[in-house]
N, C-alpha and C positions, 0 to 999 in steps of 0.2 A: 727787337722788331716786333709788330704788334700781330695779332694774328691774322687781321685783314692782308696787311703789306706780303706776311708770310702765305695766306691763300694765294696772293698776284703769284708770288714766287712758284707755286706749286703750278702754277701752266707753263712756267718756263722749261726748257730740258736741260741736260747738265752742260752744254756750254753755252746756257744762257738764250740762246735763240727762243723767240715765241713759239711756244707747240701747239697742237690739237686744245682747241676752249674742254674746258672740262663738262661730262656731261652734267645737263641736267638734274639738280638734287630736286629730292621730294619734298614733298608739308614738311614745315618746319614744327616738332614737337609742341610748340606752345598751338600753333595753330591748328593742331590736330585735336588737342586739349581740347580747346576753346570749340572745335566743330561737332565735338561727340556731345561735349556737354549742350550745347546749343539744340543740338539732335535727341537727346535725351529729355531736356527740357520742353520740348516741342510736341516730343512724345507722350509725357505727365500731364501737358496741357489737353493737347489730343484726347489722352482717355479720359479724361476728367470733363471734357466738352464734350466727350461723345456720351459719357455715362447719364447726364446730366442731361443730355436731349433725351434719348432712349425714357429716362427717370419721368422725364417733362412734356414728352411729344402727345396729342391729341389721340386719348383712347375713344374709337366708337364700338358705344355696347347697343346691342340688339334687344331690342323690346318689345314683348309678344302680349299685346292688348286686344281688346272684343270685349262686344261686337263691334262692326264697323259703324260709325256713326253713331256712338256714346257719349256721355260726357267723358268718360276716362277714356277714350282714344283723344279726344281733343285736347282735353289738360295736358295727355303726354306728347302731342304734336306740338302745344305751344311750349312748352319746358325744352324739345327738341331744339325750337327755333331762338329761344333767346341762349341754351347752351351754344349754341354755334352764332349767334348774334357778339356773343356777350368773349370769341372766344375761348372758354372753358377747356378745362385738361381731359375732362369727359364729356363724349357728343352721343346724342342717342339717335339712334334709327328704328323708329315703330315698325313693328311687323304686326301688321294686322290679321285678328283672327275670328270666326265666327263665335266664340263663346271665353267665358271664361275657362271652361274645360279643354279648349285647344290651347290655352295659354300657359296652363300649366304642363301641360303636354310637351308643349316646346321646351320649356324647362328639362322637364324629362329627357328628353331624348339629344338634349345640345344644340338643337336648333336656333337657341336664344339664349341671351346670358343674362336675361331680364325679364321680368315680367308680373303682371298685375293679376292677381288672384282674390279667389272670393274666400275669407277665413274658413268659412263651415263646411267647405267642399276639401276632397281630398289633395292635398297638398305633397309635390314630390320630396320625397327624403333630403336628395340634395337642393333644395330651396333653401335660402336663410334670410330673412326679413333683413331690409334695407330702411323703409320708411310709410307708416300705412296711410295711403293714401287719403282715404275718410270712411266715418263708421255709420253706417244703416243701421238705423231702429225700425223695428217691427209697428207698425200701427191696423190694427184690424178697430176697421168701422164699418158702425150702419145706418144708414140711411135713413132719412123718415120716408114711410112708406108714399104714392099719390094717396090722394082725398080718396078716392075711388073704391083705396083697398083697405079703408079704414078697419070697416069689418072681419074681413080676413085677418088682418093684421089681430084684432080683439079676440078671435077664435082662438090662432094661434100662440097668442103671447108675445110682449115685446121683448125685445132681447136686451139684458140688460148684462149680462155674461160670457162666459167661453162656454161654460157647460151645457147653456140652453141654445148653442148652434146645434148640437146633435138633431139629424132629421133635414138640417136646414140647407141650403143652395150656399155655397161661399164661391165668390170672385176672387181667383187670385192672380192677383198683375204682375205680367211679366211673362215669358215664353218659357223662360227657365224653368225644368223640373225640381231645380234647386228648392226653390220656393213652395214647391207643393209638398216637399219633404220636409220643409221647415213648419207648414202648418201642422202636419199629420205630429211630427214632433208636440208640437204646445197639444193640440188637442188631448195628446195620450197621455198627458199631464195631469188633463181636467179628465179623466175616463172616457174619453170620445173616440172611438175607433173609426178608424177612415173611412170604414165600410158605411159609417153610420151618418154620411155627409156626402153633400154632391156637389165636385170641386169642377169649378167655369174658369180657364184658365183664360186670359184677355189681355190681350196687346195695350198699352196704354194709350193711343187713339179709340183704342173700342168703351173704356170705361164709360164715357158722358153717354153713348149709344145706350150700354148695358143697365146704367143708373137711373136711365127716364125709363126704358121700359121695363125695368122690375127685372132684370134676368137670374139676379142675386140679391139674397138674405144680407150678406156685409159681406165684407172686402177685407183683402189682407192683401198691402202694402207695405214693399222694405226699399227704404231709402233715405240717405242723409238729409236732417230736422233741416226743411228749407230748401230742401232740394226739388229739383222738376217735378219730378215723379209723384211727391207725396203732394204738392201744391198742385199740380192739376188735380190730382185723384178728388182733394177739397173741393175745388172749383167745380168739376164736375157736380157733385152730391149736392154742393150748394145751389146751384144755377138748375137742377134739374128734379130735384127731392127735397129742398129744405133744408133745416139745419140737422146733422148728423151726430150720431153720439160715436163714443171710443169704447172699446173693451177695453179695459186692463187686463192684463198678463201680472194676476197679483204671484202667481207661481214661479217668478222669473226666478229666484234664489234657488230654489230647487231645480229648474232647469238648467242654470248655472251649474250648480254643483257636479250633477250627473253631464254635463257636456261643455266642458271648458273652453271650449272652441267661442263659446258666447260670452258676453257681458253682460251685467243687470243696468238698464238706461233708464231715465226717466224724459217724459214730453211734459216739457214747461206747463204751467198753465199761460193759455195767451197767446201761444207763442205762433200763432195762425191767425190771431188778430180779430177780427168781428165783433157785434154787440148782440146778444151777450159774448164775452169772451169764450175762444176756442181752443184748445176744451178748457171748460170751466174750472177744471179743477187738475193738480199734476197726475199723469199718467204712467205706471211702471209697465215697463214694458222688457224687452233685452235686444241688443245688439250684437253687432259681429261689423270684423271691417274689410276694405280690400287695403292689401298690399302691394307693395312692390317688393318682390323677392328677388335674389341672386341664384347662380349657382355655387354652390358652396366651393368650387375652384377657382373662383374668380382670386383675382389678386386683395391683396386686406388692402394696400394704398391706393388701389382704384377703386375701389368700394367707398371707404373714408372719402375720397376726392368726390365723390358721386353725391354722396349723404352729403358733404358740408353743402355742394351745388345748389341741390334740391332747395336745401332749407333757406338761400343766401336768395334765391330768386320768387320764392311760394309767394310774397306779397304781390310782385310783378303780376306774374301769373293770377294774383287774385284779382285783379283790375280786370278781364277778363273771365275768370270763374271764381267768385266769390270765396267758392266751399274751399277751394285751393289754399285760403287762408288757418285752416285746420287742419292740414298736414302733420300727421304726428311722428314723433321720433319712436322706432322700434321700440317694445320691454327685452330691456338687456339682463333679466336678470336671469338663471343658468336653468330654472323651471320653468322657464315663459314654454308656453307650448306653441310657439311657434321661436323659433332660437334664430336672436339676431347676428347677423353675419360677422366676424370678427372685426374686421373696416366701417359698418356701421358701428359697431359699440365703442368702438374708440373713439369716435367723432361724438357719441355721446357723451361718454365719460369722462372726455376729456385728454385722451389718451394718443391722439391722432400721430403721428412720428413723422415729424420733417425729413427734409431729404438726407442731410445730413446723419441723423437718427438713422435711417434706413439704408445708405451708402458708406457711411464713415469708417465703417468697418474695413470693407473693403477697398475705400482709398488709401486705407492707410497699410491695409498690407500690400497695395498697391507700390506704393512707395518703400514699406523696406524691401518689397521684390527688386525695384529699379535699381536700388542703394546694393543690394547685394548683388545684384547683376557688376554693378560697375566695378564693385572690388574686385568682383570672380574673373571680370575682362582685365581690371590691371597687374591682379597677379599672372595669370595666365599673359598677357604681354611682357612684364617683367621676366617671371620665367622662362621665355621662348628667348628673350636679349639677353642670357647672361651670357653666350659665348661672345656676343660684340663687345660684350664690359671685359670679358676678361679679354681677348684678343685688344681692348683698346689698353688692359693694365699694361702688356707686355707692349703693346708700342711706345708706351712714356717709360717704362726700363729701358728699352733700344734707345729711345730720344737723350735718355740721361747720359747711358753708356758712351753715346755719341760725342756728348758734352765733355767728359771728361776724355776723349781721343782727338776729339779737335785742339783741347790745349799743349797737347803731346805732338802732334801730328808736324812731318816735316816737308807734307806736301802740299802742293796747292791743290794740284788734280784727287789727291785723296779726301782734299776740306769741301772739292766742289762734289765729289763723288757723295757723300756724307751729307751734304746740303742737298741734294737730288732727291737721295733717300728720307730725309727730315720734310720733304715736301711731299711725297709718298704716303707718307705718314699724317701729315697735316691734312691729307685730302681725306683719306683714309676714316679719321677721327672727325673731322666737320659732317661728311657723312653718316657717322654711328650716332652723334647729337641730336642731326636731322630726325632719324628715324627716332629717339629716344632713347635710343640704346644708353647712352650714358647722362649725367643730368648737367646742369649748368656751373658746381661746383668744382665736375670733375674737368669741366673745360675750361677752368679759368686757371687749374694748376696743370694742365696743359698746357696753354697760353703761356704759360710763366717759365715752363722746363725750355718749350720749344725761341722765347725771347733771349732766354741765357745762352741756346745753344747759338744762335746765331750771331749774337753780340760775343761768343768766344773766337767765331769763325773770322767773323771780320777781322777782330783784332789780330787773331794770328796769322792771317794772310797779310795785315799791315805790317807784323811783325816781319814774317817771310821776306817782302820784298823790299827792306833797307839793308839784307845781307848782302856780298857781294856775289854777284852770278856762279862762281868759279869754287867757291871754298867749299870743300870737303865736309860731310855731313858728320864726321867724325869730331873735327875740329870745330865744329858748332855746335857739340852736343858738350864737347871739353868748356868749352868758351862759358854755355850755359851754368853747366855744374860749378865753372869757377864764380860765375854772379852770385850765383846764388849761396857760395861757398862763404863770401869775403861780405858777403851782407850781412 
């Protein structure tokens, strides 16, 4: 009998009558398999999509730019709009400020995790160069005097120098004290003490005022070759005084040296165009740039993701500001005195670390976590069923025992008693399978014990009932041993 027919059998009671349906059995082993693994697998997807958003989702950094209404607040409101145009993995939000000195400020104190600074100013510790934005050269010019003050002019002498400002009136543009410390610097170069000079500090609206009516000897202008600042300062000079000459800064190297914060620059000849050409001849002069800095907590892959940005859209952005087009990549090298942020030098160097790169690690101990989760769940389920395994051993011992008393057996009530029990047993054991208690091996030599025992039972109750009603269990046990005597 198969072990389906032997299940029906097991809701009968022992004479046979339909009994009570059996209860309810649970997940079937394989399906429980099949639901954890599913569950598990769902779960590895899960973390592996949630990592991967987290990794991937839209960082906005804070960027502390001034003054209001700059070209560098504008370059970085349009860089805002096309990162979030264009959606990028990093979005910037300008936080505007009255100075370069608030900006760095911010930096300082957490306020901002970005921000544009001027080189030669003091710079916070935790800053680390991201990308410099663009580099001012110094241009100190002067004027031709009016007709008027020809004379004057012949008394005093034409200024053909740094050294022959001493005495003299110098304009210099800009509100920033930055700049007045930046002449009083070049001057002490050439032996000029500041005492020795009388500095006109001028909004650059005010220069073409300043320049028609004589207020300053020359001028000292910093600002990127091309940029606003320095091409009005010309325009003015030219439209109001004639054509203008340049100082060199032939000392640049040595102001270099003693203050690193600078570079030595040179101004093209020409490179302001007019006839005769302006200036006639190339210019040394030095520079210094603004940056964009981080704070040195920032993350290295959002930084990298920041710097490649930057540089993927600076043409864009140059369609609207030109200078945007000379954007330069931080000095990564480990003396730069200003030190680029670890995520910028990567993105320079070539170093930048995919996601993979940067997660791989930990999906993959990810996954032997899971993997050894799942063994530690099946030995721990294993071990909690070995009482079902061995409780299911000794029911196919009983089953067997059975087997070999039903061939013996001279009852019929003892063969249905025995079949009762064998169906006890069959419920008993379909339920330890369910639950996994036992595996699919051990129920198929189940099936086999519990097939024999019932194919012995039939047979001996067919046996039983060709006896006649009446004969002596004595005489039929004689009968027996004589068959089988004479065989």
């Amino acid at each position: 009998m198969s072990v389906n027919t032997a299940s029906e059998g097991a809701r009968r009671d022992a004479d046979g009558r339909e009994g009570a349906p059996a209860p309810l059995s649970p997940r079937s082993a394989k399906r429980k398999v099949m639901l954890i693994t599913l569950a598990g697998t769902l779960a590895l997807i899960g973390l592996v999509a949630g990592a991967y958003y987290f990794a991937m989702r839209p960082v906005t950094l804070r960027i502390a730019v001034g003054p209001t209404n700059s070209d560098d607040v504008k370059v970085i409101q349009t860089m805002a709009q096309v990162f979030a145009r264009q959606h990028e993995s990093v979005r910037l939000r300008p936080v505007l400020t009255d100075s370069v000195n608030a900006s760095a400020a911010a930096i300082k104190d957490g306020t901002a995790d970005l921000a544009v600074v001027r080189g030669d100013l003091d710079i916070p510790k935790n800053a680390q160069a991201v990308a410099t934005l663009r580099k001012n050269v110094v241009m100190l010019l002067v004027p031709s005097p009016p007709k008027t003050d020809l004379a004057e002019v012949a008394n005093a002498g034409k200024i053909t120098s740094i050294a022959q400002l001493a005495g003299r009136r110098i304009g210099v543009i800009g509100r920033t004290q930055a700049n007045v410390k930046l002449l009083h610097l070049i001057l002490r170069q050439y032996g000029v003490e500041p005492d020795q000079v009388n500095v006109i500090q001028l909004a650059p609206p005010e220069v073409s005022e300043a320049v028609r009516n004589h207020k300053a000897d020359a001028y000292l202008v910093a600002g990127p070759i091309g940029g606003r600042l320095i091409s009005e300062t010309i325009a003015a000079a030219l439209r109001d005084a004639g054509s203008p000459s340049f100082l060199p800064i032939d000392a640049a190297d040595a102001i270099v040296q003693n203050n690193p914060v600078y570079d030595t620059a040179e101004i093209p000849a020409g490179v302001f165009g007019g006839a005769p050409a302006r200036p006639q001849s190339e210019i040394k002069t030095i520079s210094f740039g603004y940056h964009i800095v981080a704070r040195d907590t920032l993350s290295e892959a959002t930084v990298a993701a920041l710097t490649r940005e930057i540089f993927a859209i600076r043409q864009e952005v140059a369609t609207d500001f030109p200078l945007a087009a000379k954007i330069e990549t931080p000095d990564t090298d480990k003396d730069a005195v200003l030190p680029a942020h670890p995520g910028a030098a990567a993105y320079v160097d070539g170093e930048e670390k995919s996601f993979m790169d940067r997660y791989g690690d930990y999906i993959w101990w990810a996954l032997m976590g899971l993997s050894a989760l799942g063994s530690l769940g099946a030995w721990f389920a294993s071990y909690f069923k070995r009482d079902e395994r061995t409780s299911n051993t000794s029911h196919r011992g009983r089953l067997l025992d059975m087997l070999a008393l039903a061939r013996r057996s001279d009852s019929i009530e003892e063969l249905d008693r025995m079949q009762a029990e064998a169906d006890d047993i069959l419920r008993s054991t379909l339920d330890c399978f369910e639950r996994g208690g036992i595996e699919q091996g051990a129920l198929t030599a189940f099936s086999i014990a519990l097939e024999q025992f019932h194919n012995a039972v039939a047979d001996r109750k067919m046996w039983l009932a060709t006896l006649p009603p009446n004969e002596p269990k004595d005489t039929l046990k004689a009968n027996v041993q004589l068959i089988a005597s004479s065989s």
